[in-house]
C-alpha positions in Angstrom: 13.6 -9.7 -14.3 15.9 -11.2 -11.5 14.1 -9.0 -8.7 10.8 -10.0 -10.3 11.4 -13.5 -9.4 12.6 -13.1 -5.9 9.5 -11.2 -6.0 7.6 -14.3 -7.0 9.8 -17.0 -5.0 9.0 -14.9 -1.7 5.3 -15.1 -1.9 5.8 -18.7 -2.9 7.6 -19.7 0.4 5.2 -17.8 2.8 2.7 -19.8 1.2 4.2 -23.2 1.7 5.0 -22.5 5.2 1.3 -21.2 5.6 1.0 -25.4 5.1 3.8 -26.4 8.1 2.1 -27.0 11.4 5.2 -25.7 13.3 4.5 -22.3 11.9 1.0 -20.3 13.8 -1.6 -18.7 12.5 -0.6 -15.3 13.7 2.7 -15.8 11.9 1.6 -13.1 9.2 0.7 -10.6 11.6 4.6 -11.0 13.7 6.0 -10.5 10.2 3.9 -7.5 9.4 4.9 -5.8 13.2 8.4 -6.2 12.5 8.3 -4.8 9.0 6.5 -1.7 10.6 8.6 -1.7 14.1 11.9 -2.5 12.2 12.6 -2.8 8.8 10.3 -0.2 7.1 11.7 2.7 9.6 15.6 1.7 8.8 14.5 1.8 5.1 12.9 5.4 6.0 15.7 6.0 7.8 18.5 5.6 4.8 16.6 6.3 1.9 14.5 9.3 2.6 17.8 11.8 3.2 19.0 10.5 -0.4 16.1 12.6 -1.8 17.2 15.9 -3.9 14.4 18.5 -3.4 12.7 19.7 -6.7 9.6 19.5 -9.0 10.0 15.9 -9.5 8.7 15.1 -5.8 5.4 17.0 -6.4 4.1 13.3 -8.0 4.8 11.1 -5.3 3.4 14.0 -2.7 0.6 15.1 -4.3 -0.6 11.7 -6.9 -2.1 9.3 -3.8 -4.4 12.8 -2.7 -5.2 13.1 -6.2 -5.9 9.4 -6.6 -7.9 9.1 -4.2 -10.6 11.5 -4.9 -10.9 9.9 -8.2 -11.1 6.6 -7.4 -13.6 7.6 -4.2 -15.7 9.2 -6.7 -15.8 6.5 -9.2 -16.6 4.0 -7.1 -19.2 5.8 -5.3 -21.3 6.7 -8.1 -20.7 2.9 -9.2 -22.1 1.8 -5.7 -24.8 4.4 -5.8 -26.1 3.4 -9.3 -26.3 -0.4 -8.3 -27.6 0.2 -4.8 -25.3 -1.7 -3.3 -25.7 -2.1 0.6 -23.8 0.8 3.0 -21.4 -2.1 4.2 -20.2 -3.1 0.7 -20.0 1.0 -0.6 -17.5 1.2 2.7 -15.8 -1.8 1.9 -15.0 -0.3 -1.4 -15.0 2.9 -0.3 -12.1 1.9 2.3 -10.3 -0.5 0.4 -10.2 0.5 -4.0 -8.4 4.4 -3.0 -6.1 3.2 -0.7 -3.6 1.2 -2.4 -0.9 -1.7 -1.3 2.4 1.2 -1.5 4.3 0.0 1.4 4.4 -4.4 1.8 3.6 -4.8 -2.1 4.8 -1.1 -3.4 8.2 -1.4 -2.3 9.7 -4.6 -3.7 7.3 -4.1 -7.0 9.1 -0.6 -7.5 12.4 -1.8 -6.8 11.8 -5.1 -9.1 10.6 -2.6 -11.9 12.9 0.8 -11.0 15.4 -0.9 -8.8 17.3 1.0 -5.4 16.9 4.2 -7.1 13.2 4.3 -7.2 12.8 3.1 -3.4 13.2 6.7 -1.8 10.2 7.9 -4.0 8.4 5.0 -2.9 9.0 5.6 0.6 7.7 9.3 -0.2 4.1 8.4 -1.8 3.7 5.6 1.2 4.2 8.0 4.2 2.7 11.3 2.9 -0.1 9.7 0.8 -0.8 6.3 1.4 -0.3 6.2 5.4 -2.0 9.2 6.1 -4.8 8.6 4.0 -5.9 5.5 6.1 -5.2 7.1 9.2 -7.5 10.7 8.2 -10.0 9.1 5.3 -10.1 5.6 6.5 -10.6 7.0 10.0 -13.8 8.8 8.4 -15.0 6.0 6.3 -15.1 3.7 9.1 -16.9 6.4 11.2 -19.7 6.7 8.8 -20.0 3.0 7.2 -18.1 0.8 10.4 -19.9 -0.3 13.4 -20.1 1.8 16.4 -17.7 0.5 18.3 -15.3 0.9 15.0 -15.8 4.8 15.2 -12.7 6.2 15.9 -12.4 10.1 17.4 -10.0 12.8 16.6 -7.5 12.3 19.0 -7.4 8.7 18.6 -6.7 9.6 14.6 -3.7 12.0 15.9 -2.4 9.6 18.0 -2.1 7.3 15.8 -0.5 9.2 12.9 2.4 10.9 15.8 3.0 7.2 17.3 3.4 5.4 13.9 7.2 4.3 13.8 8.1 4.7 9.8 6.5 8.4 10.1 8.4 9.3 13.3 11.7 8.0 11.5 10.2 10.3 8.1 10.2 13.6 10.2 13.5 12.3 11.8 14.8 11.5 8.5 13.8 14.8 6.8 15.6 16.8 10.4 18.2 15.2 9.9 19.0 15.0 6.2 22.6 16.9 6.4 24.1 14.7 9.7 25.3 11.4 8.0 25.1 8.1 9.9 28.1 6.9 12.0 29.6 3.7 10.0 28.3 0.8 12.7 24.7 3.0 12.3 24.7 3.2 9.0 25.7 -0.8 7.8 23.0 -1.4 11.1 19.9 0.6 9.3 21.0 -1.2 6.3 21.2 -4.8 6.6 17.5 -4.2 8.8 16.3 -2.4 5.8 17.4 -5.6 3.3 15.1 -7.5 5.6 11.5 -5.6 4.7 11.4 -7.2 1.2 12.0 -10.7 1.8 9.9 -10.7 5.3 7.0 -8.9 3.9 6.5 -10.6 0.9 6.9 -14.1 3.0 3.7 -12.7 5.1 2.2 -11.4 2.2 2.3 -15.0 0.8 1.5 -16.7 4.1 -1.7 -14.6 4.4 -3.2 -14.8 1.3 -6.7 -16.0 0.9 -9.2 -16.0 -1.4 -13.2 -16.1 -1.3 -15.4 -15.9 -3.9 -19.0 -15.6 -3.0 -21.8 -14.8 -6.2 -23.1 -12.1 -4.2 -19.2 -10.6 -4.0 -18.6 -10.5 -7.8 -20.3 -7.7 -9.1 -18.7 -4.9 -6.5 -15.4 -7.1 -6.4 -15.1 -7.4 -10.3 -15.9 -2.8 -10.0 -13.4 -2.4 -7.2 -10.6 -3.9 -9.3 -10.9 -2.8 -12.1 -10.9 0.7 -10.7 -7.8 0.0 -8.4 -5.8 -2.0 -10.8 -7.1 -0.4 -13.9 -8.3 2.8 -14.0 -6.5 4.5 -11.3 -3.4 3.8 -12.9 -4.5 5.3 -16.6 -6.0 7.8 -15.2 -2.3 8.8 -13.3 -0.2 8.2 -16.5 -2.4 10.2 -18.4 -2.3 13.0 -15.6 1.5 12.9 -15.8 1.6 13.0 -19.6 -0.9 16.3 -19.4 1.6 17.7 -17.4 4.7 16.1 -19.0 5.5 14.9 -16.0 8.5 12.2 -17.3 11.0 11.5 -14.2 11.6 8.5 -12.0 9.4 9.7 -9.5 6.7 10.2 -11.7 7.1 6.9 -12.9 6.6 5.5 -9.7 3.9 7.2 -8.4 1.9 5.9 -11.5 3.0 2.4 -10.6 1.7 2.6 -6.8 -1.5 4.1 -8.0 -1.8 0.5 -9.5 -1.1 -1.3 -6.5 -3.9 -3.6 -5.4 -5.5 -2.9 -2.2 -3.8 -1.9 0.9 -4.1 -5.0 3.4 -4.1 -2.8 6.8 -7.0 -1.0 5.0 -8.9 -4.5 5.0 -8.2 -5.7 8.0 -10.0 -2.9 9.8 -12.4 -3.3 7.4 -13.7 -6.7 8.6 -13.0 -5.4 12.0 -15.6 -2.7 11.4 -17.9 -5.5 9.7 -17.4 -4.0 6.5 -18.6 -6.9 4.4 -15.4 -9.9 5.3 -16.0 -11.4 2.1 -15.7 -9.3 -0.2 -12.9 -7.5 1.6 -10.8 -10.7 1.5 -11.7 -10.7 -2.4 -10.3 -7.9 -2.5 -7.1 -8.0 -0.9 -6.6 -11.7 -1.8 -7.6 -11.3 -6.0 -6.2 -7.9 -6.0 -2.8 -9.0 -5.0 -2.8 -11.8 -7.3 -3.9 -9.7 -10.4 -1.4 -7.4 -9.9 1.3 -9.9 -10.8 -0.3 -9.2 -14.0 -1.2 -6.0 -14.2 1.8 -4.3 -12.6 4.2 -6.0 -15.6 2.0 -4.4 -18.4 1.7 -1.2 -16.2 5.6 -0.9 -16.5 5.9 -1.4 -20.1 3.8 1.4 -20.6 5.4 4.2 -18.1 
């Protein structure tokens, strides 16, 4: 409950600084490079060699692929039955699979699971949710985007080799028996105490919300696949297969994340219909305040 309220009390003072004049516009965005440049990687960096390998990390590998052909398919036959226009079905398309695991993911598991679920978290962010958006995004974008939003191959491998938290996730799993020298080690540390706090500030300083009537119908589908469905449909797949560990646990909790924010800001770069990304990302995040809580009580 503590960490739950630090949770709350973060977003709460990135959006009263949103308010201060001394503090820019683009203050979200520095937050958000340091998170990926600095924090994120030290948190990458510490927690990824405490993982034991065994059966229990097949869900947080293998639950964001699987999660993300369902909630593809749901929402295109949604999209295709209401004839919705190709920039909304790649808004959706972009935004309901590919969830918030990272910024929102990790201080929600670690409210919910504490430290111990972290590592997991880290696991379903970099080999599901990351390279998801990079590979799938890349391709949704290329088919729905504008043409100067189509992205090529090699710009796609580039930008999965050059990402900093996935270099440090192939350093970290190299390097897994070679412990960190003492200053190293209390370093990556107190860097990695600073992604919660700073991300949820920018996560609260950034948070906007449109509501348009033309928005509602394929806003009001999108979440209720993201924040709904997609999470039953991944405790029920972990039940079938009596899958009942930590890790399980909280790969059923990020399928319920609400959508990813990098995932909407290309989308309005690629004109995929701005409002009703921003309803997306803005709602979603504030419905998930809800939505995770009764989530947890299930799993």
């Amino acid at each position: 409950m503590e960490n739950f309220v630090l949770t709350i009390s973060f977003l709460l003072i990135g959006m009263g600084l949103r308010r201060l004049p001394q503090f820019p516009q683009n203050t979200a965005q520095v937050l958000n490079l340091f998170v990926i440049y600095v924090s994120l990687p030290a948190l990458v960096l510490i927690k990824v060699p405490e993982l034991v390998f065994s059966r229990e990390l097949l869900a947080p590998a293998l639950m964001p692929w699987f999660m993300l052909v369902v909630s593809a398919g749901l929402i295109w036959t949604v999209a295709k039955m209401c004839g919705w226009p190709d920039d909304t079905k790649g808004a959706l398309l972009l935004l309901v699979p590919l969830g918030n695991t990272s910024f929102l993911g990790i201080p929600m598991v670690r409210a919910f699971f504490g430290e111990e679920g972290i590592p997991y978290a880290v696991l379903y962010d970099q080999l599901g949710s990351f390279l998801a958006l990079a590979t799938y995004g890349s391709a949704v974008l290329a088919v729905y985007g504008r043409e100067e939003g189509k992205p090529t191959v090699a710009a796609v491998l580039r930008k999965i080799v050059s990402f900093p938290p996935f270099i440090c996730l192939l350093l970290a799993f190299a390097c897994r028996a070679i412990p960190f020298p003492g200053p190293l080690s209390v370093l990556l540390h107190t860097l990695a105490a600073t992604l919660v706090p700073v991300v949820l500030i920018a996560v609260g300083f950034q948070f906007t919300l449109r509501l348009r009537p033309e928005v509602l119908k394929p806003m009001a589908a999108g979440l209720l696949v993201k924040l709904v469905l997609a999470p039953c449909i991944a405790l029920l797949v972990c039940r079938i297969f009596a899958f009942d560990s930590l890790a399980a646990r909280v790969s059923v909790l990020e399928a319920g994340m609400a959508p990813m924010v990098s995932a909407g800001a290309l989308a309005i770069m690629a004109g995929l219909s701005p409002e009703l990304t921003a309803a997306l990302v803005g709602l979603g995040i504030l419905l998930s305040f809800v939505t995770l809580p009764l989530l947890a009580q299930l799993l």
